[in-house]
py3Dmol code that shows the C-alpha trace and the ligand (Angstrom):
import py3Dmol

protein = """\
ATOM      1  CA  UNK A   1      -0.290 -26.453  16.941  1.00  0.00           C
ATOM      2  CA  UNK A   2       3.053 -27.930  18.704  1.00  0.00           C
ATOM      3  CA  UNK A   3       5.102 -25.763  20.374  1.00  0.00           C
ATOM      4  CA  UNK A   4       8.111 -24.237  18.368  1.00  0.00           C
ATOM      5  CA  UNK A   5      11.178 -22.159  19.552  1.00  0.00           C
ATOM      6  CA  UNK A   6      10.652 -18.500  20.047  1.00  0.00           C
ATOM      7  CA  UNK A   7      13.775 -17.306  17.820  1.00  0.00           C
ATOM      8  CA  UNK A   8      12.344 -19.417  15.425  1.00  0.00           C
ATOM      9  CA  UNK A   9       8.394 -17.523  15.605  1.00  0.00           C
ATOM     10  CA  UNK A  10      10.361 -14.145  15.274  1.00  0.00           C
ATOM     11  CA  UNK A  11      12.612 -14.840  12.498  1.00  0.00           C
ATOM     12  CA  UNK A  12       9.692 -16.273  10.360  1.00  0.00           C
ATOM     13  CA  UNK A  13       7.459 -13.306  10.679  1.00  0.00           C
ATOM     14  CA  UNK A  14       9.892 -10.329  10.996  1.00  0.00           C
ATOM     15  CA  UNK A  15      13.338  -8.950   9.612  1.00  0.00           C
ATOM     16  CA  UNK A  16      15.426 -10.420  12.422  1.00  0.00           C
ATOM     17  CA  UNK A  17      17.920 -12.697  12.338  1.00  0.00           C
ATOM     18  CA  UNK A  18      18.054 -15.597  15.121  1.00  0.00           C
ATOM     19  CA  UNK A  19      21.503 -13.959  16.279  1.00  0.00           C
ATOM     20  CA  UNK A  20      19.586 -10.301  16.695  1.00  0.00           C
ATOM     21  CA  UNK A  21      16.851 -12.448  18.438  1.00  0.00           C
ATOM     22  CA  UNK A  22      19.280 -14.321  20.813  1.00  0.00           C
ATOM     23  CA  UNK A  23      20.691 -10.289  21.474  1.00  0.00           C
ATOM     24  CA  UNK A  24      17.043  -8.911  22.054  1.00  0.00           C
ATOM     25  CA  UNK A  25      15.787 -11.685  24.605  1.00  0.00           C
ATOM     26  CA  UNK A  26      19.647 -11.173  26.257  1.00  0.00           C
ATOM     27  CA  UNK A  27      18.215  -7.237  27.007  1.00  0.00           C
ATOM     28  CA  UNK A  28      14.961  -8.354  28.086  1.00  0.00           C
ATOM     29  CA  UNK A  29      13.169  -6.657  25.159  1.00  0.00           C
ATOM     30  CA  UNK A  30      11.058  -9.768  24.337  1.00  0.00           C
ATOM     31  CA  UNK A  31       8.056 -10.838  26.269  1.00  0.00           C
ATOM     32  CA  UNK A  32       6.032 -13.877  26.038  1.00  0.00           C
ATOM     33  CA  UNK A  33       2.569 -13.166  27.651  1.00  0.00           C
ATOM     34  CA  UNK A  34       4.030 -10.133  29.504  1.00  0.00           C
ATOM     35  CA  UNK A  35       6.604 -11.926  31.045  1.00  0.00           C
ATOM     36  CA  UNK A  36      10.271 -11.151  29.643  1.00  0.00           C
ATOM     37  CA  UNK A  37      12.074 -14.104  28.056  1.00  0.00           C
ATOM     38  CA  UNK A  38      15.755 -13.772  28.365  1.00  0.00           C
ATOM     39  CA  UNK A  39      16.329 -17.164  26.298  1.00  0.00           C
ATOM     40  CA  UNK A  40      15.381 -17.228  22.597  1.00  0.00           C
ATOM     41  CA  UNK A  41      15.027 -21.032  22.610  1.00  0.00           C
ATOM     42  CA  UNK A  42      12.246 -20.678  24.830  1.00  0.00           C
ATOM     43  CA  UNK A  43       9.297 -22.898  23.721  1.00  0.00           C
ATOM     44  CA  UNK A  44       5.995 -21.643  22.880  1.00  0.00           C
ATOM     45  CA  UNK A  45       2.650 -21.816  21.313  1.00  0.00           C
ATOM     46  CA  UNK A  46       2.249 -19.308  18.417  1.00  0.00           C
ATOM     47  CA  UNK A  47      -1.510 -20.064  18.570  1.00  0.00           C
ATOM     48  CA  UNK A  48      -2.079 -19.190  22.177  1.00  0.00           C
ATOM     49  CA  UNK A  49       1.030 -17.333  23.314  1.00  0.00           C
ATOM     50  CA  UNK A  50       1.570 -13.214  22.970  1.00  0.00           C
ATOM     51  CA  UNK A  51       4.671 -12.352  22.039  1.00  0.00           C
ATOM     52  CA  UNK A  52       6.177  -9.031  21.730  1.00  0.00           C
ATOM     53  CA  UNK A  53       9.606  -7.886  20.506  1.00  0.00           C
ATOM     54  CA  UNK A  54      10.476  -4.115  21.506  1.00  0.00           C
ATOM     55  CA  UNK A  55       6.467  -3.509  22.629  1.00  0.00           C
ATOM     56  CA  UNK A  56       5.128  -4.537  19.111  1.00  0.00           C
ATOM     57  CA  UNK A  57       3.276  -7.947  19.185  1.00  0.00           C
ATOM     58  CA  UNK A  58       4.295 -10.733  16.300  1.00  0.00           C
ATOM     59  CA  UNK A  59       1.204 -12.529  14.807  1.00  0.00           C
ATOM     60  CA  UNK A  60       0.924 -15.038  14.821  1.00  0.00           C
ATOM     61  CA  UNK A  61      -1.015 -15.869  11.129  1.00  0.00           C
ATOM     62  CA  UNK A  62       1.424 -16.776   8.536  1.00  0.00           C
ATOM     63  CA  UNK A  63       1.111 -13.873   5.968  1.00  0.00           C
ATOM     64  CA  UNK A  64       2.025 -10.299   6.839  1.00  0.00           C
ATOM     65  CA  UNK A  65       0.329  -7.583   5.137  1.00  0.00           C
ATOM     66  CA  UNK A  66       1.321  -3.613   5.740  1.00  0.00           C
ATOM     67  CA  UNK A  67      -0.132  -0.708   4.061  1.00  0.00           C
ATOM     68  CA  UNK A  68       2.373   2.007   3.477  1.00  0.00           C
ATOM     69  CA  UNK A  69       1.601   5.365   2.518  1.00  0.00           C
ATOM     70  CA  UNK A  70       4.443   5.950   0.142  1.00  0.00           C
ATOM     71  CA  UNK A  71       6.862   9.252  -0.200  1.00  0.00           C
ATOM     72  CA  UNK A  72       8.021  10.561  -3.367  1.00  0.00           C
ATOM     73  CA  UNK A  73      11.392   8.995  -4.300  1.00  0.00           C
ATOM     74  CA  UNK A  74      11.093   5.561  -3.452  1.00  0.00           C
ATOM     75  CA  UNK A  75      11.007   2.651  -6.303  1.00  0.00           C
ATOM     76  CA  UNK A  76       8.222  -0.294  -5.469  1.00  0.00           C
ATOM     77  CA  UNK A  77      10.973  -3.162  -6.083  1.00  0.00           C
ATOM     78  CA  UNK A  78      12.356  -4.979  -3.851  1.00  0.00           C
ATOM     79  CA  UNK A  79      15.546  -4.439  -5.767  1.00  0.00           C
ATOM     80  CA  UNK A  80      17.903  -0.994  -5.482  1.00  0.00           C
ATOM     81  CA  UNK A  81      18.924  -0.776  -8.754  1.00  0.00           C
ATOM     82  CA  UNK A  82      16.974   1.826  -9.820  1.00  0.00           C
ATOM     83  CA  UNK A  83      16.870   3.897  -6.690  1.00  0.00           C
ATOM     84  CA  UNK A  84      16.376   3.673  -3.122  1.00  0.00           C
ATOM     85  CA  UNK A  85      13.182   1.019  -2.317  1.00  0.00           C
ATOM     86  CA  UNK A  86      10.321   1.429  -0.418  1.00  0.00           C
ATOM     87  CA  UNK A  87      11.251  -1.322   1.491  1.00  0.00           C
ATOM     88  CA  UNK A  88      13.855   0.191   3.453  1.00  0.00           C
ATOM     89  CA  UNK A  89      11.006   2.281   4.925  1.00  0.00           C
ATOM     90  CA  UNK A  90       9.429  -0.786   6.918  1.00  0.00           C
ATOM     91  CA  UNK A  91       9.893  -1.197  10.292  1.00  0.00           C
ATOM     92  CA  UNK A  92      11.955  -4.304  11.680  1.00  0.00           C
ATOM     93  CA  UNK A  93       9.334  -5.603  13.664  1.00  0.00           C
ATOM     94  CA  UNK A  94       6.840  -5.237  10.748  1.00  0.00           C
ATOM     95  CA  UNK A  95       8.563  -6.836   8.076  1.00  0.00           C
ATOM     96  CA  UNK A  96       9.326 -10.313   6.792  1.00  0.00           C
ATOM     97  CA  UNK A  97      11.880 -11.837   4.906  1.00  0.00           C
ATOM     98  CA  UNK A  98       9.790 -12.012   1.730  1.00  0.00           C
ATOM     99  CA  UNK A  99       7.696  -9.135   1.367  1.00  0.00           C
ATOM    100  CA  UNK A 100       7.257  -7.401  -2.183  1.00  0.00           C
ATOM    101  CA  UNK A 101       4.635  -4.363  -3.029  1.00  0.00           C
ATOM    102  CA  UNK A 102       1.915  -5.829  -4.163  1.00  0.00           C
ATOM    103  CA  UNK A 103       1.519  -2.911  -6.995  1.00  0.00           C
ATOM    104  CA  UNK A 104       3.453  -0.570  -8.385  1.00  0.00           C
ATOM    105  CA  UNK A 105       3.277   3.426  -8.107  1.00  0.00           C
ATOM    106  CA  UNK A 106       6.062   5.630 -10.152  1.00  0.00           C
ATOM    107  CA  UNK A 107       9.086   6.696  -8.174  1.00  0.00           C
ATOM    108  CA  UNK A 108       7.153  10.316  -7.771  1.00  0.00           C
ATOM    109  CA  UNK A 109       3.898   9.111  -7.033  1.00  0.00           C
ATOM    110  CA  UNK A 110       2.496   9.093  -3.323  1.00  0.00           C
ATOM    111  CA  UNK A 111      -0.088   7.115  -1.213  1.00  0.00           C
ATOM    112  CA  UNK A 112      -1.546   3.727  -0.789  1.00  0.00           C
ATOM    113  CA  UNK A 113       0.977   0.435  -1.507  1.00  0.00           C
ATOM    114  CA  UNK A 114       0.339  -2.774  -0.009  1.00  0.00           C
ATOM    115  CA  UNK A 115       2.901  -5.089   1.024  1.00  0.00           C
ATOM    116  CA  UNK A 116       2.474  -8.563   1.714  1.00  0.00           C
ATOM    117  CA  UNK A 117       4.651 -11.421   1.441  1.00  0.00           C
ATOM    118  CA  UNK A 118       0.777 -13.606   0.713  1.00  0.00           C
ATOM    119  CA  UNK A 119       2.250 -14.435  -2.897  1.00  0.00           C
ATOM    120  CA  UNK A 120      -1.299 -15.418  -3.800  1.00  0.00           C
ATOM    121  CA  UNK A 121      -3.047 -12.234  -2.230  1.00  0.00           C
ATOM    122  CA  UNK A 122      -0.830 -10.424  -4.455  1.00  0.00           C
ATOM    123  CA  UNK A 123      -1.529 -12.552  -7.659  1.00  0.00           C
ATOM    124  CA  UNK A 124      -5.341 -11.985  -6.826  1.00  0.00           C
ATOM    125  CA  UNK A 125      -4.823  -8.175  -6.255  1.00  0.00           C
ATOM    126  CA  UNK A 126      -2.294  -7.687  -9.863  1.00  0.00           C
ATOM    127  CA  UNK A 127      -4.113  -9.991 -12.149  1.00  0.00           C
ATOM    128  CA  UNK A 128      -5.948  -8.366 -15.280  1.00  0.00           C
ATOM    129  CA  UNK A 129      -8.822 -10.521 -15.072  1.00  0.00           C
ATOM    130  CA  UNK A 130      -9.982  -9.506 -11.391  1.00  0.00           C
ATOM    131  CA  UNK A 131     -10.575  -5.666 -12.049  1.00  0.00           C
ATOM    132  CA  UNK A 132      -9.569  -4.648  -8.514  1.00  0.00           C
ATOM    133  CA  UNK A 133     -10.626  -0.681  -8.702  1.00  0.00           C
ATOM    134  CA  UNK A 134      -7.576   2.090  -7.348  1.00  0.00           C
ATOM    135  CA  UNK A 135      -8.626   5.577  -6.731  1.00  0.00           C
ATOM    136  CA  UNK A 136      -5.887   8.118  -7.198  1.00  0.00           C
ATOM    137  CA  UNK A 137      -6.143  11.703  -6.706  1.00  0.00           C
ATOM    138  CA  UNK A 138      -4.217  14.225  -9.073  1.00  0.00           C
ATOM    139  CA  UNK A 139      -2.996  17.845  -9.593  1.00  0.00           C
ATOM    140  CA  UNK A 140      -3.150  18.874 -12.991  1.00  0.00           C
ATOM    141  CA  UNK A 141      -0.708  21.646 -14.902  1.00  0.00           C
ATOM    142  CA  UNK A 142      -4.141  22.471 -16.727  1.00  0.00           C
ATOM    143  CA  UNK A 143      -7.502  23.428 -15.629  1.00  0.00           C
ATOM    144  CA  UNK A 144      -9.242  20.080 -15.633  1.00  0.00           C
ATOM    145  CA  UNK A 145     -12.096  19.871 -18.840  1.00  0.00           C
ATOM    146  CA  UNK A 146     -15.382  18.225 -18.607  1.00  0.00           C
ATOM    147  CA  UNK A 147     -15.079  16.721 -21.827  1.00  0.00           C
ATOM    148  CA  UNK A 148     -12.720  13.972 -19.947  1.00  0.00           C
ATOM    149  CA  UNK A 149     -15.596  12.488 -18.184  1.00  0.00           C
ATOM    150  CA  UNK A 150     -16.812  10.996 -21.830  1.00  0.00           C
ATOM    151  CA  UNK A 151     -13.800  10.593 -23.049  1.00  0.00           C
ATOM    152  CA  UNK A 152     -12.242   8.672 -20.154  1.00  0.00           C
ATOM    153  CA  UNK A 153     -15.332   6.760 -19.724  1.00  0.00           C
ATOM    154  CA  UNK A 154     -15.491   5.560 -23.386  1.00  0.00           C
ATOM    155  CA  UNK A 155     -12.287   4.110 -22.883  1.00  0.00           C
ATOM    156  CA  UNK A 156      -9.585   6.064 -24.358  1.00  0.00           C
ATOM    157  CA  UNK A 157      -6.730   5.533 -26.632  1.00  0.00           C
ATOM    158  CA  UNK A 158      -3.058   5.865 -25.217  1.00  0.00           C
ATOM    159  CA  UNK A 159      -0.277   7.875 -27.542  1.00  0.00           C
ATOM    160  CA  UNK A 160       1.378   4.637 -28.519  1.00  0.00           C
ATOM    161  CA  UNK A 161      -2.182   3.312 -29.395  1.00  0.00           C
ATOM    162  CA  UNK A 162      -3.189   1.359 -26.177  1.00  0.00           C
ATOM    163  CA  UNK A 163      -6.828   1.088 -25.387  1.00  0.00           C
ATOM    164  CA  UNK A 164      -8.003   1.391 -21.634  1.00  0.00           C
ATOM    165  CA  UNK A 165     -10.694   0.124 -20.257  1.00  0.00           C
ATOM    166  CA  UNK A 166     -13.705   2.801 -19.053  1.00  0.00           C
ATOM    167  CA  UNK A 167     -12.803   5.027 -16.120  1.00  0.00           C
ATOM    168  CA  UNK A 168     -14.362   7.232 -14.059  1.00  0.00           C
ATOM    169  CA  UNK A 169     -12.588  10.979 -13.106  1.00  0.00           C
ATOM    170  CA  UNK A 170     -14.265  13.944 -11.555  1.00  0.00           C
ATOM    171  CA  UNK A 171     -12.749  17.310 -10.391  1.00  0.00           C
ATOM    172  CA  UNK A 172     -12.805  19.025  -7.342  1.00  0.00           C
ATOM    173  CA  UNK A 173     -15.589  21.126  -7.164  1.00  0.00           C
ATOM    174  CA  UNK A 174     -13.498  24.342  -5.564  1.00  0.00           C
ATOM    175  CA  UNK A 175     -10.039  23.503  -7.145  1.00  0.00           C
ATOM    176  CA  UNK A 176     -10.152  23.166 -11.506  1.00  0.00           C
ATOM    177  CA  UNK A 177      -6.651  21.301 -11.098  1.00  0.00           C
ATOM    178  CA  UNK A 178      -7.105  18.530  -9.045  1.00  0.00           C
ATOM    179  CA  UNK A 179      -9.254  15.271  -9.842  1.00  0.00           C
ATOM    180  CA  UNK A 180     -10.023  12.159  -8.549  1.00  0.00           C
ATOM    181  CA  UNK A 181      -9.443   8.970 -11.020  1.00  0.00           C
ATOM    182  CA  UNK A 182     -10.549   5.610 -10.690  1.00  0.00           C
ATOM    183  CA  UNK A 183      -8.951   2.635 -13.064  1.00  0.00           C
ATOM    184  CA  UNK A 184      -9.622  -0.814 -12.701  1.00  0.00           C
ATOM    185  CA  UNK A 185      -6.746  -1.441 -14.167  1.00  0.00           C
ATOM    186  CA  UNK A 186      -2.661  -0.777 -14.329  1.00  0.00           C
ATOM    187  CA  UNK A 187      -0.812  -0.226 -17.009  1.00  0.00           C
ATOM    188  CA  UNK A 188       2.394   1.585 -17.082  1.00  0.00           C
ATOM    189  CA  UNK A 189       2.297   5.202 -16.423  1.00  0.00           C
ATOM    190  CA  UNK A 190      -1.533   4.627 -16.861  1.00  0.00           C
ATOM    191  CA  UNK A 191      -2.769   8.006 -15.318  1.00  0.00           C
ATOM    192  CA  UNK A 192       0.080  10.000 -16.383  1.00  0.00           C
ATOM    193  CA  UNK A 193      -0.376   8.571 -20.376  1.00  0.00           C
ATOM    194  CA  UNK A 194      -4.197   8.705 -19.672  1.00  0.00           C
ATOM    195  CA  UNK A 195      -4.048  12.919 -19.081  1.00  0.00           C
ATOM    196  CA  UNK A 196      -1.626  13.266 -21.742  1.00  0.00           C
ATOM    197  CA  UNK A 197      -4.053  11.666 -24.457  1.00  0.00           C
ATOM    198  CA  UNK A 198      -6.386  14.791 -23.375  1.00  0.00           C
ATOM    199  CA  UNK A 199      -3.588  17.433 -24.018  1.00  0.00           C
ATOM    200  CA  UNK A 200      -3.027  17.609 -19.580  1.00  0.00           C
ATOM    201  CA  UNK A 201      -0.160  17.226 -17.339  1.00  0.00           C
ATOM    202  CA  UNK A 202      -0.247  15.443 -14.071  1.00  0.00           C
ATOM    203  CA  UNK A 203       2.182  17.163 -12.074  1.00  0.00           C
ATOM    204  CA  UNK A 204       1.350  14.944  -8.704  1.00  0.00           C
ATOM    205  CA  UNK A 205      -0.616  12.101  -8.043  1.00  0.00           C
ATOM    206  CA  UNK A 206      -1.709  10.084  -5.176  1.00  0.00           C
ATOM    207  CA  UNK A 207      -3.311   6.331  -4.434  1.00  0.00           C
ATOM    208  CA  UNK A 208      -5.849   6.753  -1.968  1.00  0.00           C
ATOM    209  CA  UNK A 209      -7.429   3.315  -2.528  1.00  0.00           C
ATOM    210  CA  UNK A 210      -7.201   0.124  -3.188  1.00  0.00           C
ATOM    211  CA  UNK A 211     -10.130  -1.814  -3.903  1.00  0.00           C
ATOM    212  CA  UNK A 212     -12.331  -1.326  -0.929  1.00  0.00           C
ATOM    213  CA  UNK A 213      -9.527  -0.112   1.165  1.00  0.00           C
ATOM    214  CA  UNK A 214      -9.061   4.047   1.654  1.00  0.00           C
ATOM    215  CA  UNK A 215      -5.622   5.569   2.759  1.00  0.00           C
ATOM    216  CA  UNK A 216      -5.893   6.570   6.278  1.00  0.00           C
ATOM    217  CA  UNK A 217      -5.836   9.857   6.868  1.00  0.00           C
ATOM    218  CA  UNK A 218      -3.552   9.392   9.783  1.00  0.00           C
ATOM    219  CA  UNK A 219      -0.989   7.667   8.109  1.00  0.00           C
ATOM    220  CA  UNK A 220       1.705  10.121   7.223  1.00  0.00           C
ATOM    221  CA  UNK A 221       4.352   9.640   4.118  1.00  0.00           C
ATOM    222  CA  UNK A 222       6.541   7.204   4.377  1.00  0.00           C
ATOM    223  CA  UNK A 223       4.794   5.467   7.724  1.00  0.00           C
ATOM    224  CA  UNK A 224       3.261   1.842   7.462  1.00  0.00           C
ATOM    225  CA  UNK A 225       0.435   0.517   8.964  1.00  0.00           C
ATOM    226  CA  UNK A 226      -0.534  -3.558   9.608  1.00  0.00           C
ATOM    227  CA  UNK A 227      -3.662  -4.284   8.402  1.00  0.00           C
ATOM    228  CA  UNK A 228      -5.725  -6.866   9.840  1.00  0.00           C
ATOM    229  CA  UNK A 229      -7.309  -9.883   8.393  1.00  0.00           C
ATOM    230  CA  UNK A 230     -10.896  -7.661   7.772  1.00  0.00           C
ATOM    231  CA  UNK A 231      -8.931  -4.665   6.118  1.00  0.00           C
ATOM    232  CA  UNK A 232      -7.536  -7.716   3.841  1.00  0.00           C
ATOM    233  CA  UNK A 233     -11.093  -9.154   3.054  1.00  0.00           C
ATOM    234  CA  UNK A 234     -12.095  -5.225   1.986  1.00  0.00           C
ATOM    235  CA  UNK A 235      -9.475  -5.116  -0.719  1.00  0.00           C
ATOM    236  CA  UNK A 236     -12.394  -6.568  -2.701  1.00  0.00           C
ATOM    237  CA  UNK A 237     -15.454  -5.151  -1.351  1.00  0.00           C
ATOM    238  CA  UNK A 238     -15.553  -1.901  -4.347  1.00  0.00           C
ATOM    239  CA  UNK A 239     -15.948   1.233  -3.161  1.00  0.00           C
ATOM    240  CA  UNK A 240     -18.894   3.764  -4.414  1.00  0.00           C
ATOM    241  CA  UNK A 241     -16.962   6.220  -6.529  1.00  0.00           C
ATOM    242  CA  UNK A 242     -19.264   8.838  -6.102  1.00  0.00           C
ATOM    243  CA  UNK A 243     -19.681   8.713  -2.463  1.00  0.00           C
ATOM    244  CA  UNK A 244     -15.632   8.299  -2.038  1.00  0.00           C
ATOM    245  CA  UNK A 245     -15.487  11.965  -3.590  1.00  0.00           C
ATOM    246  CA  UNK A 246     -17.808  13.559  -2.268  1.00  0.00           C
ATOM    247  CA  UNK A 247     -16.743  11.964   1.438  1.00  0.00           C
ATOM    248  CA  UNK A 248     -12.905  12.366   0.742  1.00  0.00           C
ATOM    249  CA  UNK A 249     -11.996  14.960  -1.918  1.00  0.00           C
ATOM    250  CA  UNK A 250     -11.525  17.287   1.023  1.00  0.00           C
ATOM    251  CA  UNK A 251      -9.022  15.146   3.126  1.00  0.00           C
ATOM    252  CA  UNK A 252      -6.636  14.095   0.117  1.00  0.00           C
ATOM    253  CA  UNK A 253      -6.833  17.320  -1.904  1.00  0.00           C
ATOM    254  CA  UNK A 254      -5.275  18.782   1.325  1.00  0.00           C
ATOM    255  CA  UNK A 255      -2.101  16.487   1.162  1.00  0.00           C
ATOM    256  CA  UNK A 256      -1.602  17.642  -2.865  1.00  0.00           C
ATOM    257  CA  UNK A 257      -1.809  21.143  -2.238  1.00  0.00           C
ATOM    258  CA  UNK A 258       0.194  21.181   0.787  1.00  0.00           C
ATOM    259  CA  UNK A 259       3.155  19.056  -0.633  1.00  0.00           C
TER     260      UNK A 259
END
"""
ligand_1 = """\
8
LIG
N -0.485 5.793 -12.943
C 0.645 6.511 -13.111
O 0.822 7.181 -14.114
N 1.566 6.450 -12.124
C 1.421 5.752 -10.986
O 2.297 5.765 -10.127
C 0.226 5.014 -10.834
C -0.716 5.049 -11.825
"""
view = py3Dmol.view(width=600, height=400)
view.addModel(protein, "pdb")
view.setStyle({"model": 0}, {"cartoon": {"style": "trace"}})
view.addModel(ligand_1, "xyz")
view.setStyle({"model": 1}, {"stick": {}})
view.zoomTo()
view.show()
């Protein structure tokens, strides 16, 4: 690849402008291999060249993708009509000039929402036809029933008469108000609409994956993480839904009780 200007390399792949980029290099806060660059017209190779703005390196591949662990009241737009979005949670360095969540989770719901500004990662992720499974963990106003298991897994029949496809829940095995859920599918409100066809209330839910990819445990509300290419390619590796609860019911129950 030829060599292109460094304010160029950093405006591409973050939130700065080429004037905030010329003000950076000025302070010495960008390096290029280790080396501060005080000039943002500096030439270099994005293929072969590090380069760093405030300590964080910019990749150099051309889609960004960031996993955020999302706080209650943010909206997953990229517009603020609504509310404040979840966007204004991503760091500088992190984020790109076209970035959208690739998903949606209600304005109270928490946990795992990727963001990528890989248009066609997204379309693969969203689309009906691909089944991509999400695991979301809920607290219930009701003691959870075991009669859901059948009645989930037959596919059940929203209030306004929508059919959804078979799911899978289970409930905690110390706690009758919390469950694990796993759609392969989104509708609107789907879990929400889904425990209100069974006479329940979910009074919090979580994401906790995506496909193939779990919520770290690490990753506290409202913090984002990059994911690397691999993390990407497990979006669509499914995850055992059995083994996820019996592995991780512990971990994410934890953040519903505690919040
Ligand atoms: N289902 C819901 O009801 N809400 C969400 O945020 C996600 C899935």
């Amino acid at each position: 690849m030829s060599e292109i200007r460094l304010d160029r390399f950093i405006s591409e792949r973050t939130e700065y402008t080429r004037s905030q980029i010329k003000i950076l290099a000025s302070k010495g806060k960008i390096t290029v291999n280790g080396i501060i660059s005080r000039k943002s017209d500096f030439k270099i190779n994005p293929e072969t060249d590090c380069i760093n703005v405030l300590g964080n390196e910019i990749k150099a591949g051309r889609f960004r993708y960031i996993l955020m662990n999302k706080p209650s009241g943010y909206i997953c737009s990229t517009e603020e009509n609504d509310g404040i979005s979840v966007m204004n949670l991503i760091p500088s360095e992190m984020r790109t000039k076209n970035m959208f969540p690739a998903g949606r989770l209600d304005k109270d719901s928490l946990g795992a929402l990727l963001i990528t500004d890989d248009g066609r990662l997204a379309h693969r992720i969203l689309s009906p036809e691909k089944h991509i499974p999400k695991i979301y963990i809920v607290k219930l106003a009701r003691p959870f029933q075991s009669k859901y298991v059948n009645l989930f897994d037959g596919g059940i029949i929203l209030s306004d008469g929508t059919h959804c496809l078979p799911a899978r829940v289970k409930c905690a095995e110390n706690n009758d108000n919390l469950a694990f859920i796993q759609l392969n599918e989104g509708k609107y409100h789907q879990v929400k609409r889904m425990f209100a066809a069974v006479g329940n209330h979910v009074e919090k839910l979580m994401r906790v994956s995506v496909g193939g990819l779990i919520l770290p445990e690490k990753l506290g509300f409202g913090k984002c993480m990059e994911l690397l290419h691999k993390d990407v390619e497990n979006l669509f590796s499914p995850l055992d839904f059995d083994t996820f609860c019996n592995d991780f019911f512990g971990i994410f129950s934890a953040f519903l009780i505690n919040k």
